[in-house]
N, C-alpha and C positions, 0 to 999 in steps of 0.2 A: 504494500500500500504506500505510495506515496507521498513526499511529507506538503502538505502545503500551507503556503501563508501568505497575508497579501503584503505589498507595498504601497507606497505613496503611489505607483505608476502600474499596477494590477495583480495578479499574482504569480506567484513563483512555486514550483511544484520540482522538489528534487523525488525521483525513482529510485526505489532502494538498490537496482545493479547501480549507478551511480556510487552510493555507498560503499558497494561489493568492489568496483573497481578500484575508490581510492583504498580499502582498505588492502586488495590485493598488491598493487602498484608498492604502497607503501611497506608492506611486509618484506617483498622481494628486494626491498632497496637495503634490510637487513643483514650483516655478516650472519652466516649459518644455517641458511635457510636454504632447501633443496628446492619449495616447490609448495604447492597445497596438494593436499590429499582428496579424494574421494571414494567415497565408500561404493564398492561393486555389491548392489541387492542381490545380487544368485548368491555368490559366497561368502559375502561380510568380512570380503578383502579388500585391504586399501589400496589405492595405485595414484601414481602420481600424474598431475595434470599437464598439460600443455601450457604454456606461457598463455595462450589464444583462449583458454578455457579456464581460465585458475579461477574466477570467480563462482563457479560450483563447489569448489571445497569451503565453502563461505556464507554463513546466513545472516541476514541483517531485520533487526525487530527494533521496531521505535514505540515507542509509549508513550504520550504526554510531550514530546519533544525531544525525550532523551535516546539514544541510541544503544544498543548492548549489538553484539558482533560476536559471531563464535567463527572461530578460526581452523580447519582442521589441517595439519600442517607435516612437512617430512623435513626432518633437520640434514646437516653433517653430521657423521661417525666424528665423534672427540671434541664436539663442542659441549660447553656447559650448559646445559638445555636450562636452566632456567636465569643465568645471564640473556642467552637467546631469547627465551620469551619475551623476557621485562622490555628487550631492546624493540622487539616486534609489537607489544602495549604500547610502548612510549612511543613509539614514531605514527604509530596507525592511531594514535589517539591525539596526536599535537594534527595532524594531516584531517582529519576529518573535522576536528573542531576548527580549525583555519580555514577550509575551504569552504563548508554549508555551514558555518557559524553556530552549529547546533552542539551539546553538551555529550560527551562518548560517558556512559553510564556506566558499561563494561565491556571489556575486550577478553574474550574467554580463547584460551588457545589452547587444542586438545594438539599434543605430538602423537600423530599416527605409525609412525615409522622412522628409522635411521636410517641413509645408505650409505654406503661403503663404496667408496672406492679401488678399483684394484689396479 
């Protein structure tokens, strides 16, 4: 559902892929981060996204104005996964409050997966 409000000069309606995009854009822009995840229904395996498709690994629910964003996500093997997260909150929550001026309520980041490079 789309958020909308007027201005001085009519209204303005952001879509939540909108949301989904700065929030993906802005996660990716993170050291550690492989990719978003998405969940495959036949097997309740995760597999990683497409750069062209990362906003499926991603839901966005506004309430009242406020924004909450669940993130589902594939790091690097030897990163500190929760230095990574916090960096991945902090930047998709300064990035969404800057751009649609609206308050980030919470950014919930599920780690689906490791890869490993060989």
């Amino acid at each position: 559902m789309p958020v909308k409000s007027k201005t001085d000069f009519g209204f303005l309606s952001i879509d939540d892929s909108v949301f989904a995009s700065l929030a993906g854009i802005s996660a990716m822009e993170s050291y550690g981060i492989v990719g978003m995840a998405s969940k495959d229904a036949k097997d309740g395996l995760f597999q990683l996204l497409k750069a062209e498709s990362l906003t499926k690994g991603i839901k966005v629910s506004i309430k009242d104005n406020l924004v909450t964003i669940d993130m589902h996500v594939i790091l690097e093997y030897g990163v500190k996964i929760s230095v990574v997260c916090k960096n991945i909150i902090d930047k998709v929550k300064f990035n969404i409050e800057t751009f649609t001026g609206l308050k980030v309520e919470n950014v919930n980041i599920y780690v689906q997966g490791i890869r490993v490079d060989k």
